[in-house]
FINU-345066 format. One line per field, with one value per residue (C-alpha): residue number from 1; chain; x, y, z. Coordinates in steps of 0.02 Angstrom, whole numbers, plus 32768, in hexadecimal, padded with zeros to 4 digits. Layout:
seq <- c(NUM;...)
mol <- c(A;...)
c1 <- c(X;...)
c2 <- c(Y;...)
c3 <- c(Z;...)
REM end
This chain:
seq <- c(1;2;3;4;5;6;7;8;9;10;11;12;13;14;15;16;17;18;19;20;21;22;23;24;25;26;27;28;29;30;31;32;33;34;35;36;37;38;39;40;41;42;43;44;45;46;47;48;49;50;51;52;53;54;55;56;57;58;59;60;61;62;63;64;65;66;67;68;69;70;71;72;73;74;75;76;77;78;79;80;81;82;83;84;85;86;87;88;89;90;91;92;93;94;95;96;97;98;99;100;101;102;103;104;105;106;107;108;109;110;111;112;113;114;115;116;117;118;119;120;121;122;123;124;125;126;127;128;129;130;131;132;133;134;135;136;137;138;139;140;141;142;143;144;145;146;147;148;149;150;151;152;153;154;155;156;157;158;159;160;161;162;163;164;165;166;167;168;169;170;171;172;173;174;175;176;177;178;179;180;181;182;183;184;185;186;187;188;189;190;191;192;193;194;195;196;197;198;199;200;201;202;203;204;205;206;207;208;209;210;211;212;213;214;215;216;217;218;219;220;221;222;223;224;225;226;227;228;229;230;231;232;233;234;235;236;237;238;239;240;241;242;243;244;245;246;247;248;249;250;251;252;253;254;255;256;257;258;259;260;261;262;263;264;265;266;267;268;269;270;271;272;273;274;275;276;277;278;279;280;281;282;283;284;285;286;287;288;289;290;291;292;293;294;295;296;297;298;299;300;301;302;303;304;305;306;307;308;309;310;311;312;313;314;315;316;317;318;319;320;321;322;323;324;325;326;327;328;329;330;331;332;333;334;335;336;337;338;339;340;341;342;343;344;345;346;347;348;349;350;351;352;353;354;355;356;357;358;359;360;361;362;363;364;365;366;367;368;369;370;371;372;373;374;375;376;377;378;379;380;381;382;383;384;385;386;387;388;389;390;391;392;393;394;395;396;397;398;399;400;401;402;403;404;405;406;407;408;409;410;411;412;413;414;415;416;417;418;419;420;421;422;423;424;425;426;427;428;429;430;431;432;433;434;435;436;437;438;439;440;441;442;443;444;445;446;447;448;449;450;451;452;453;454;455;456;457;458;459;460;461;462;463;464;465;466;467;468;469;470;471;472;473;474;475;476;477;478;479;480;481;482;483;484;485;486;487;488;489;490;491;492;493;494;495;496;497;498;499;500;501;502;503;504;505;506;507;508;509;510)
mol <- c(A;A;A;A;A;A;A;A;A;A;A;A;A;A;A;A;A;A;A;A;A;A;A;A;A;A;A;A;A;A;A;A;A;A;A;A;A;A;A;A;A;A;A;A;A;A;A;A;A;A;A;A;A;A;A;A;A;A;A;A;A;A;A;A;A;A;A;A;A;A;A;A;A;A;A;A;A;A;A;A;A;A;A;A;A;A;A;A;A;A;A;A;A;A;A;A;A;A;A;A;A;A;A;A;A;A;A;A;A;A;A;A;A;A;A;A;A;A;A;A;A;A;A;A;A;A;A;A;A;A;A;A;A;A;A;A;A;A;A;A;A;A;A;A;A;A;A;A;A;A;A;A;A;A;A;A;A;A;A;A;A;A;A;A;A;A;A;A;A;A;A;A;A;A;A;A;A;A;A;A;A;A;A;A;A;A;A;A;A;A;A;A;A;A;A;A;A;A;A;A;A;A;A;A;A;A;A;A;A;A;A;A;A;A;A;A;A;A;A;A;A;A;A;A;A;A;A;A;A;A;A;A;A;A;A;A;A;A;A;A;A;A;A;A;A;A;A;A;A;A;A;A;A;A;A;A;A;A;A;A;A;A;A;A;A;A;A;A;A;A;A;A;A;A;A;A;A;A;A;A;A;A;A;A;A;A;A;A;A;A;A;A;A;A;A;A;A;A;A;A;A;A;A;A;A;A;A;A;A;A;A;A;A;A;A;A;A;A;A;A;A;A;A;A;A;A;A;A;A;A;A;A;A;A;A;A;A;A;A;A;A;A;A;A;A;A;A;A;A;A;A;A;A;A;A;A;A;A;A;A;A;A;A;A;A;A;A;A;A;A;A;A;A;A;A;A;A;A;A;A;A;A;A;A;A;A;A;A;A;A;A;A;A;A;A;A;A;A;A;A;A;A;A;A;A;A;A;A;A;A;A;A;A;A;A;A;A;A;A;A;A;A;A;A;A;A;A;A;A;A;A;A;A;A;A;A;A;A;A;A;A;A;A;A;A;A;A;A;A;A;A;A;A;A;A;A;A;A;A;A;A;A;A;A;A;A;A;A;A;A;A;A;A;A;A;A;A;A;A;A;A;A;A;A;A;A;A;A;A;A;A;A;A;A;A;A;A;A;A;A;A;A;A;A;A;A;A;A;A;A)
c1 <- c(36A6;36BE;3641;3625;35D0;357C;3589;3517;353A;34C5;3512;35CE;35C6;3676;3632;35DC;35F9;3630;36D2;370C;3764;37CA;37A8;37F7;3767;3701;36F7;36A0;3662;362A;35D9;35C0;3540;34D6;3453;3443;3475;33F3;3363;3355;3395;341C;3478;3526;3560;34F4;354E;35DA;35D1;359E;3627;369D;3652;365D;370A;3749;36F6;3738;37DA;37DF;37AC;383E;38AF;3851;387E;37CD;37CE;3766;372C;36EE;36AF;36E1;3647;36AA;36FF;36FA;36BD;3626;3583;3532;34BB;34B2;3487;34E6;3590;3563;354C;35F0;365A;3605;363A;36D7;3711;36C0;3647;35F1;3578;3536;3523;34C4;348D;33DC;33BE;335E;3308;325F;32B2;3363;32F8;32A9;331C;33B5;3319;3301;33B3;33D7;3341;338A;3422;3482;34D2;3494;347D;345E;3433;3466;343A;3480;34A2;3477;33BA;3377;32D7;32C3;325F;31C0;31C2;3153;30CB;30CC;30C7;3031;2FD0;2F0C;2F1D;2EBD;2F5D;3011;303B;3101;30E5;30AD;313A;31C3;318F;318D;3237;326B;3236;3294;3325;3324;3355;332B;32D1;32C8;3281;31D6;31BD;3222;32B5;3278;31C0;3190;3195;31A7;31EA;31AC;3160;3208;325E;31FA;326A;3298;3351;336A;3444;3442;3484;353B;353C;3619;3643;360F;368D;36B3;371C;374B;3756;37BB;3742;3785;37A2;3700;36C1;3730;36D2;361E;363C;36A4;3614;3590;3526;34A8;3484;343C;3483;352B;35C4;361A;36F6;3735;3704;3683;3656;35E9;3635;366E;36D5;36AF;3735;36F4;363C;368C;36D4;362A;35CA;363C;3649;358B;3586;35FE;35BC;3510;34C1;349A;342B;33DA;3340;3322;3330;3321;3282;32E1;32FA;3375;33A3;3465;346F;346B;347F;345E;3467;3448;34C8;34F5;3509;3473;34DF;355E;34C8;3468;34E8;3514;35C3;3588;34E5;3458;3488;353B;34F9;3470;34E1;3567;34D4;34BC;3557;3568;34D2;34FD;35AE;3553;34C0;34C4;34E1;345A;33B6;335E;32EA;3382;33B0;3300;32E9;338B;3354;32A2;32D0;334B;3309;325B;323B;32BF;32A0;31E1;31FA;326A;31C9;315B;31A0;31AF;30FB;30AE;310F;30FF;3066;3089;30F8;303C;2FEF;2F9F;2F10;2EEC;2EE2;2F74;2F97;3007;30D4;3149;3177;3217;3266;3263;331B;334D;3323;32D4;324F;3208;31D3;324D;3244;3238;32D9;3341;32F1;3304;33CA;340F;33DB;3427;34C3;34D7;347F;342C;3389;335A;32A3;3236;327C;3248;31B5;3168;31B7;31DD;315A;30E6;30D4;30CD;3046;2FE6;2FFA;2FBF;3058;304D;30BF;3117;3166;3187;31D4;325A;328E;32A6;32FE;336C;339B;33CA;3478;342D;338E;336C;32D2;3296;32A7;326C;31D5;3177;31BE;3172;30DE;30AD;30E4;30F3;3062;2FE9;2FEC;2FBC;2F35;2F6F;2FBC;305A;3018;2F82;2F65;2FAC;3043;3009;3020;3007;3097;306C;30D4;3169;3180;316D;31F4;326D;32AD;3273;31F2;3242;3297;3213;31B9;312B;30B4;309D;2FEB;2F87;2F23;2EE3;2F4E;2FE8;306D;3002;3066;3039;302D;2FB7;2F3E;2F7A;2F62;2EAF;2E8A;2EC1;2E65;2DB7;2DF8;2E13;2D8C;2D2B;2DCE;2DFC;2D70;2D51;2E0D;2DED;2E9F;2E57;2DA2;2DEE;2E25;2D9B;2D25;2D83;2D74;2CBB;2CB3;2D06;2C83;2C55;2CB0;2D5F;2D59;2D3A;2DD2;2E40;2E0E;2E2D;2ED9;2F1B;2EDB;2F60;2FE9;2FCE;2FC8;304E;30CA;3175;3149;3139)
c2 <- c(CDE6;CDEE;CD84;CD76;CCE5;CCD1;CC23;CC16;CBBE;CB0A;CB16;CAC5;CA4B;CA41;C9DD;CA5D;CA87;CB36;CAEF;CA86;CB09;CB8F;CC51;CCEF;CD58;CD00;CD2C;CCAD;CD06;CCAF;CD10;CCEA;CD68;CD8B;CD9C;CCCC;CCAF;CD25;CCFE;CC6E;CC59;CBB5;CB3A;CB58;CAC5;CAEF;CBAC;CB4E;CAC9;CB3B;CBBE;CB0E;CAD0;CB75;CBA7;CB05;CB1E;CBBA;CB66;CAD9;CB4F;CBD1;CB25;CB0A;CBAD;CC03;CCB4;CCC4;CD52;CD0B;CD6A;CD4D;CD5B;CDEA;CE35;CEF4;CEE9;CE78;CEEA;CE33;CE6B;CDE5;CE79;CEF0;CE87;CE4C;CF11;CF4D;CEC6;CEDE;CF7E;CF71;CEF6;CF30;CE8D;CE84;CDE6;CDA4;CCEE;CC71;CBDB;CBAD;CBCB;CB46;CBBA;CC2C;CCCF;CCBB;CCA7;CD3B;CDA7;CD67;CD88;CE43;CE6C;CE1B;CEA5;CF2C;CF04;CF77;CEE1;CE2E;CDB6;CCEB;CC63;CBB3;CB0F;CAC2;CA1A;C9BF;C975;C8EF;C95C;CA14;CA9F;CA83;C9BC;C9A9;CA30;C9D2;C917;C93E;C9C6;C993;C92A;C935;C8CE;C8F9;C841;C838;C77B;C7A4;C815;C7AF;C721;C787;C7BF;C700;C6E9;C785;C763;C698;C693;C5E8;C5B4;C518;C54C;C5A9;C54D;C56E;C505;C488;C4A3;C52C;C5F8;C606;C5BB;C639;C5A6;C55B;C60B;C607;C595;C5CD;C5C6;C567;C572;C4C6;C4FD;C54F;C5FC;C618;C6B7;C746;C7A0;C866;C8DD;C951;C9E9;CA6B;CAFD;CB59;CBFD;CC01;CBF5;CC79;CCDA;CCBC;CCFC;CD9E;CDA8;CD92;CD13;CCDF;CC1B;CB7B;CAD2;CAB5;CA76;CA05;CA21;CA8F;CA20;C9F9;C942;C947;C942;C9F0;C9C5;C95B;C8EC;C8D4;C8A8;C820;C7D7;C7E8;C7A7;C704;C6ED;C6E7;C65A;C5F5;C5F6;C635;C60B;C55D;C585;C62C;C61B;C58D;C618;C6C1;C6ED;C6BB;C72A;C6EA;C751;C718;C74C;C7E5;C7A5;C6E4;C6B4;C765;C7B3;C858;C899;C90E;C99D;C978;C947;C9F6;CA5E;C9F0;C9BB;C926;C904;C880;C829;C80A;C7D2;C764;C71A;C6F4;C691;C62E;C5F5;C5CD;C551;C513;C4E8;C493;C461;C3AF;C433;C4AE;C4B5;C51E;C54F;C5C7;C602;C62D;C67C;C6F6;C727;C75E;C7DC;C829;C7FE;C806;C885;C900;C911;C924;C98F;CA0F;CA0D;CA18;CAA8;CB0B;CADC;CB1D;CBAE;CC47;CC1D;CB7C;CBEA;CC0F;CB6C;CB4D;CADA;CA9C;CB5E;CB20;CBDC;CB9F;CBB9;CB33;CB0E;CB48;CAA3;CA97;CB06;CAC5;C9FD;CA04;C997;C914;C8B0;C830;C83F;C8F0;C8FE;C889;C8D6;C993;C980;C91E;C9A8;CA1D;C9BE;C992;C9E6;C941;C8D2;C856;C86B;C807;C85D;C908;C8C1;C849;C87E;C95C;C96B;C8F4;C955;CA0B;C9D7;C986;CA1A;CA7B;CAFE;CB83;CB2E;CBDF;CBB8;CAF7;CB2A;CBB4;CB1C;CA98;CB1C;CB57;CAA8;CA46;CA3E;CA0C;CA69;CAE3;CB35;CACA;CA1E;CA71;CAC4;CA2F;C9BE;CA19;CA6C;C9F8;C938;C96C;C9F0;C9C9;CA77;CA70;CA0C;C979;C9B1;C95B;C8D0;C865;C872;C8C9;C86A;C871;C7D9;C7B7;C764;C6BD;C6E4;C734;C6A1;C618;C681;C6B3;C68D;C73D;C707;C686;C709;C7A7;C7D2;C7C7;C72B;C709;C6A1;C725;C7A3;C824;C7F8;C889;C811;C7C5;C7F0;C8A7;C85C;C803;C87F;C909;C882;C85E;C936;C94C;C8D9;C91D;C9D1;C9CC;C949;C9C4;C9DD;C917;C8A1;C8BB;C869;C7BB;C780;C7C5;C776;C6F0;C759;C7C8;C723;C702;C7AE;C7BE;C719;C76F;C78A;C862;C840;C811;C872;C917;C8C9;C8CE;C97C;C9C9;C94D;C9A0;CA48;CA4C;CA13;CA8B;CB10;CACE;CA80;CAB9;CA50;C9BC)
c3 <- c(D60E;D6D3;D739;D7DE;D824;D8D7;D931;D9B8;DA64;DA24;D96A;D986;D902;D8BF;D823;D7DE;D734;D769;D7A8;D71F;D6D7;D71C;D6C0;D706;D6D1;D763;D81E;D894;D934;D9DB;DA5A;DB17;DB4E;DBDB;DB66;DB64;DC31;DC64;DC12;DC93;DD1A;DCED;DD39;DD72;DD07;DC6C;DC6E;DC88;DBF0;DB7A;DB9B;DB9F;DAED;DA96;DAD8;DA98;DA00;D9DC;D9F6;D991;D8F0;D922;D8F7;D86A;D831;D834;D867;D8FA;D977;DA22;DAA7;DB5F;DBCE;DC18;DB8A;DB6C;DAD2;DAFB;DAF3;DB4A;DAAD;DA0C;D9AB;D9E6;D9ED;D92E;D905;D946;D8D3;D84E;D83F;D896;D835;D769;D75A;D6BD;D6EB;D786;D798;D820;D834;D865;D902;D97E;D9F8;D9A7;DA21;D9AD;D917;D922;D95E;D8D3;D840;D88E;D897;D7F6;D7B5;D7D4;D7A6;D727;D6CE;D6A8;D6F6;D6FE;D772;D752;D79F;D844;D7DD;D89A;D8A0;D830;D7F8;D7D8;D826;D7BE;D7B6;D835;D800;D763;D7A2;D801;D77A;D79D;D830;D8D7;D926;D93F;D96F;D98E;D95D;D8B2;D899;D8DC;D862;D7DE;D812;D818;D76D;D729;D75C;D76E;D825;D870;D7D0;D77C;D6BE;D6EC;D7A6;D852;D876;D909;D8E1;D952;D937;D9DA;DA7B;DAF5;DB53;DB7B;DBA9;DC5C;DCC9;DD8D;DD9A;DE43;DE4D;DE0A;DD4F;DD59;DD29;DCF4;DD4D;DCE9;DC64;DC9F;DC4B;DCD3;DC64;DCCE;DCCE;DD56;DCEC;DCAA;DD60;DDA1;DCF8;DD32;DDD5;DD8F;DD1E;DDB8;DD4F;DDCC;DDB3;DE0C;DE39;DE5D;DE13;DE72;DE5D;DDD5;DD4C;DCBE;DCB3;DC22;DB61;DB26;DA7F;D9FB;DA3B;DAE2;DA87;DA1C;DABB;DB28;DA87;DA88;DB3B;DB37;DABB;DAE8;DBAD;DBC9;DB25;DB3E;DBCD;DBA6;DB76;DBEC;DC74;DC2A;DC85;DD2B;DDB5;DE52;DEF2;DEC8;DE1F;DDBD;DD0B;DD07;DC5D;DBF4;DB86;DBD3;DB12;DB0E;DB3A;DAB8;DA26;DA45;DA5C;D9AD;D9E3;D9A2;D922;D934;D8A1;D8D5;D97C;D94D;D8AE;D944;D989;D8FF;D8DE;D9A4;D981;D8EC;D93D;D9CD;D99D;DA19;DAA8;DA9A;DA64;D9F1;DA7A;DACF;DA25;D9E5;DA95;DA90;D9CE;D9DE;DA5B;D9EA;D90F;D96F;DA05;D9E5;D935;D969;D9E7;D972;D8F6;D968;D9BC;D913;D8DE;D979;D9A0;D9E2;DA23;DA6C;DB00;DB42;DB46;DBE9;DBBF;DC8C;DCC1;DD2C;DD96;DE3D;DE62;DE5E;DF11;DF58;DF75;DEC4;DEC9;DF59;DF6C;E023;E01F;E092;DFE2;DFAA;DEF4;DEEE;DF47;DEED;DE42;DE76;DEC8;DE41;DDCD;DE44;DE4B;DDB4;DD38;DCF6;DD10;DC8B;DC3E;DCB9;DD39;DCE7;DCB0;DD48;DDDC;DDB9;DD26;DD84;DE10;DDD5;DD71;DE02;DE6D;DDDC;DDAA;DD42;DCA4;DC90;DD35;DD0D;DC5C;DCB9;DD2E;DCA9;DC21;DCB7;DD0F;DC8A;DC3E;DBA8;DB91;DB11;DAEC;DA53;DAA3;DB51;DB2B;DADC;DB50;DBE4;DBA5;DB4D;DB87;DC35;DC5C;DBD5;DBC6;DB10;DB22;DACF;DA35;DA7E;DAEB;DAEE;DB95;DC4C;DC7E;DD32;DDB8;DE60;DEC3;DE7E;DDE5;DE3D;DEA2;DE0A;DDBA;DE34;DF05;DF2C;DF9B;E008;E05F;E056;E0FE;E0A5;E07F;DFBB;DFEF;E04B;DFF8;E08F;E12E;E17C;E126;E092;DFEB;DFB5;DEF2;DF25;DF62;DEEE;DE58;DE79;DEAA;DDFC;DDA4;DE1A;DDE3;DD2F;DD0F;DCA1;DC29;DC29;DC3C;DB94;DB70;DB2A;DB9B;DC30;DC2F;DCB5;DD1D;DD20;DD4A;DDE8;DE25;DE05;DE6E;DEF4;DF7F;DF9B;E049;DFF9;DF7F;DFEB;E065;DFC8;DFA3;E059;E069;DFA4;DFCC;E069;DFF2;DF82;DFF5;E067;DFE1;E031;E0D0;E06A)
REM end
């Protein structure tokens, strides 16, 4: 029987079962299609790594003797259409069964399960063999509960699979070290100089413009520096081990005008594109630790893991219990624009600038960052989270919709409500200082609350809190907070008001 089977642009897992065998009766097809760069507008460099990842793909199972059909971004035969390019081999080529794996995003979901309909001949879909859980594990974990507590999962995911456990209890004593992951990086620990691959990608630039793609962001020479093969993963996995492990979760919440990356991985690209799976990477881990278990402390390891066995996984189920209607969520009746500095970097605020450009430049911020400095703010100045999730799915080398969505609507604009989060992460400056040197050099002053150079997160925080009161005083996390601002005298509080109300109205002179 001929097959045909559709690898999509985040599904280049060369372990897959599918490739353990060579058959002549199966076709592999790879598409790059406008259909994916325009539904946001991307970053040059995420374009650009995905065309790099799936050409090299698409390579490396041509010398593994697969068949394989892959569409240039500009070939004559690409319709730019999933459906339509999948239509025309089908019958141009006499396949009997379509096959696919699983796909990530809700939009593919659907529109693979209509296709596959109305298809004349059968069809199957098969796992993507990548995360730890599967689509429903989540729905079921939490069956009857008020709560979607991460913590509760990522125990339970602990447990299952016996990562950092000693019989039933957690190695060292502790679930979790979040409380030792909050250090400010002050150049005093060595950071080695940073692993890059320097993919040439010169061609597929030349194609984007041919192609008139319009992206964000820049790319800086003709190369990638992010891990496009598995190859390149394996060597970013280990180089993060053996130099930046020992440190990380001392200083993953860090932020530092003179460095981009600190002590994070750089392998998200590689892992959700799956390159490279979650298991290999945290099992890698492991065996770093148990190698050098004098040198680093389970506090860095246990850090590193619980974003990856804990929030990704959670995030995945998450995303598949609450969609489609989870796209909608907008819980704070959040209605303004995201300011235009926001694509551009020009901004008299510290943070903000050094947050915004690196993304720009480099297609990367770590998760405080997005969260406390980006998320922080959009939230405070009250942004419609339809404009907040285009930025974030478009700026991010690494962001696809199902890690995205929940990430932002839900962690970073309480947009849900709190299915997600416990509480709005919102700050004032305080916390951007403790965490980072953004405000030793920012024109504006991190202790004032009202005054022409007094930090706007400061005002803004305190405006949101007065604003949304009615929605959040209720929050059992939040009671503190609220009993400071009701102390506030009428006088302040209406200074706060008029001083946010300018921001808001005036953000691009900020």
């Amino acid at each position: 029987m001929k097959k045909l089977r559709l690898i999509l642009g985040d599904q280049l897992n060369s372990q897959h079962s599918w490739f353990r065998e060579t058959d002549s009766n199966v076709i592999y097809c790879i598409f790059e299609m406008r259909q994916e760069t325009d539904y946001v507008t991307h970053h040059i460099q995420k374009v650009t790594g995905f065309f790099a990842a799936m050409r090299n793909f698409a390579k490396e199972l041509k010398i593994a003797n697969h068949a394989v059909i892959y569409f240039n971004i500009n070939d004559k035969k690409n319709t730019q259409s999933l459906v339509e390019n999948l239509t025309i081999l089908i019958e141009e080529n006499n396949i009997e069964k379509f096959e696919y794996l699983s796909p990530d995003e809700y939009r593919l979901d659907q529109q693979i399960k209509i296709f596959c309909k109305n298809l004349p001949i059968d069809s199957r879909v098969f796992s993507s063999e990548h995360f730890y859980t599967e689509r429903e594990d989540l729905e079921t974990f939490f069956k009857g509960k008020k709560q979607f507590l991460m913590e509760n999962f990522y125990r339970n995911m602990r447990k299952k699979h016996q990562i950092l456990m000693i019989d039933k209890q957690p190695e060292g004593g502790k679930w979790n070290y979040d409380a030792s992951n909050r250090k400010k990086w002050k150049g005093d620990t060595l950071i080695p100089q940073e692993i890059n691959f320097d993919t040439n990608v010169e061609d597929i630039l030349s194609d984007i413009k041919k192609a008139k793609i319009e992206t964000i962001g820049k790319i800086n020479s003709k190369y990638f520096e992010y891990p496009i093969s598995r190859k390149q993963a394996i060597q970013q996995l280990n180089y993060f081990c053996e130099h930046l492990l020992v440190h990380f979760g001392d200083y993953q919440d860090a932020m530092h005008t003179d460095k981009i990356y600190l002590f994070h991985s750089r392998i998200s690209f590689a892992m959700n594109t799956k390159i490279i799976s979650p298991k290999e990477i945290i099992d890698t881990v492991l065996e770093t630790y148990r190698k050098q278990q004098d040198a680093i402390d389970i506090s860095q390891v246990e850090g590193f893991i619980r974003q990856i066995l804990g929030w990704r996984e959670y995030m995945r189920g998450m995303y598949w219990m609450l969609m489609p209607e989870y796209k909608k969520e907008n819980f704070l009746d959040n209605k303004n624009k995201l300011p235009k500095f926001f694509w551009t970097g020009k901004t008299k605020m510290n943070c903000l600038k050094n947050a915004i450009n690196n993304s720009l430049e480099n297609g990367y911020a770590h998760h405080i960052q997005r969260l406390m400095i980006t998320g922080n703010f959009a939230l405070l100045t009250q942004i419609h989270p339809d404009e907040i999730d285009a930025w974030y799915l478009g700026i991010y080398v690494d962001a696809i919709e199902w890690v995205q969505l929940p990430n932002t609507r839900g962690m970073s604009q309480f947009a849900d409500g709190g299915k997600i989060a416990t509480k709005p992460y919102v700050s004032s400056g305080s916390y951007i200082s403790k965490m980072s040197n953004y405000c030793e050099s920012c024109v504006y002053k991190k202790a004032k609350k009202f005054e022409d150079d007094a930090c706007p997160f400061n005002t803004l925080y305190w405006n949101f809190l007065d604003e949304k009161q009615e929605k959040l005083s209720s929050n059992f996390r939040m009671k503190m907070m609220y009993s400071l601002l009701n102390k506030m005298s009428s006088e302040d509080r209406a200074r706060i008001k008029e001083k946010a109300n300018h921001i808001i109205e005036n953000l691009d002179e900020y």
